[in-house]
C-alpha positions in Angstrom: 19.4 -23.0 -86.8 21.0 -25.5 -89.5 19.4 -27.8 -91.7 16.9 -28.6 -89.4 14.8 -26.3 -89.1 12.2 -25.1 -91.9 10.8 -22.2 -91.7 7.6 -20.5 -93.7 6.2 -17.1 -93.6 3.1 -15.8 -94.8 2.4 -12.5 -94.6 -1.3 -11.1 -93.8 -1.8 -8.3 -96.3 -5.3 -6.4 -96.0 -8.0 -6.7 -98.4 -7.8 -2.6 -99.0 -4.5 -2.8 -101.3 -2.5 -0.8 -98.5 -0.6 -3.4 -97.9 3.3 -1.4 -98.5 2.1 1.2 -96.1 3.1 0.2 -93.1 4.2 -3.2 -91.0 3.4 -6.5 -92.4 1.8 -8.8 -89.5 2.8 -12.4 -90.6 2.3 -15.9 -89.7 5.6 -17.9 -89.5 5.8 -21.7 -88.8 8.9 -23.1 -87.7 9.1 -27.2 -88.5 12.0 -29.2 -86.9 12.6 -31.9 -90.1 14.0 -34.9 -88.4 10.6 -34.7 -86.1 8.2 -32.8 -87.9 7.5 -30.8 -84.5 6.3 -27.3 -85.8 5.4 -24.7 -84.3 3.6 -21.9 -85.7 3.2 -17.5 -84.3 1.8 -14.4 -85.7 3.1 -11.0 -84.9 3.3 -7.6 -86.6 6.9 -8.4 -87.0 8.3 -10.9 -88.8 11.6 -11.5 -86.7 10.1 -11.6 -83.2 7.6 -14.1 -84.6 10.0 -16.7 -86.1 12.1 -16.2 -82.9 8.8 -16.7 -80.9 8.3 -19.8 -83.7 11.6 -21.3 -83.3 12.1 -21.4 -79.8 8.7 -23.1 -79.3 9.4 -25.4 -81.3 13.2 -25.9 -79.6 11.4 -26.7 -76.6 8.7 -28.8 -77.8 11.6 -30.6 -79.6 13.8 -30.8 -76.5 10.6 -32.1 -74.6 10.4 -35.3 -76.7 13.4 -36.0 -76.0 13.6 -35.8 -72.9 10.4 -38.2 -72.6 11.9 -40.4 -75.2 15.1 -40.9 -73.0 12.5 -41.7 -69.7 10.0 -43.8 -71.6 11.5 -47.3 -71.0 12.1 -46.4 -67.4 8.0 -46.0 -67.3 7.3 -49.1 -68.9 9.9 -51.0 -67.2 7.9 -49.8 -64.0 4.4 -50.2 -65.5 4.9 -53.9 -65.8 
């Protein structure tokens, strides 16, 4: 993952006090730096949602670009 990547978790603990009982859901947001693409899942695990997290964000990374690299082609067209 490298230094590109931040990631946050915050964890969705019940109002009861219960909280140590059991699985934690959490809410983790992925954030590619150079970009500040971020991406952000819950789930009642915290690996499968940073996974879920960081590969959305790969792709939505990897889709810019892609459309960066085909944007002068466009306008070159446009015109």
């Amino acid at each position: 993952m490298g230094e590109d990547y931040f990631v946050s978790l915050v964890e969705d603990r019940p109002d009861s006090g219960m909280w140590h009982t059991g699985p934690n859901a959490a809410w983790v947001t992925v954030t590619h730096r150079p970009t500040m693409i971020s991406a952000r899942m819950f789930d009642m695990s915290h690996f499968a949602a940073r996974e879920a997290a960081l590969a959305c964000c790969q792709m939505m990374v990897d889709q810019s670009r892609l459309l960066k690299c085909q944007f002068p082609d466009r306008i070159g067209a446009a015109a």
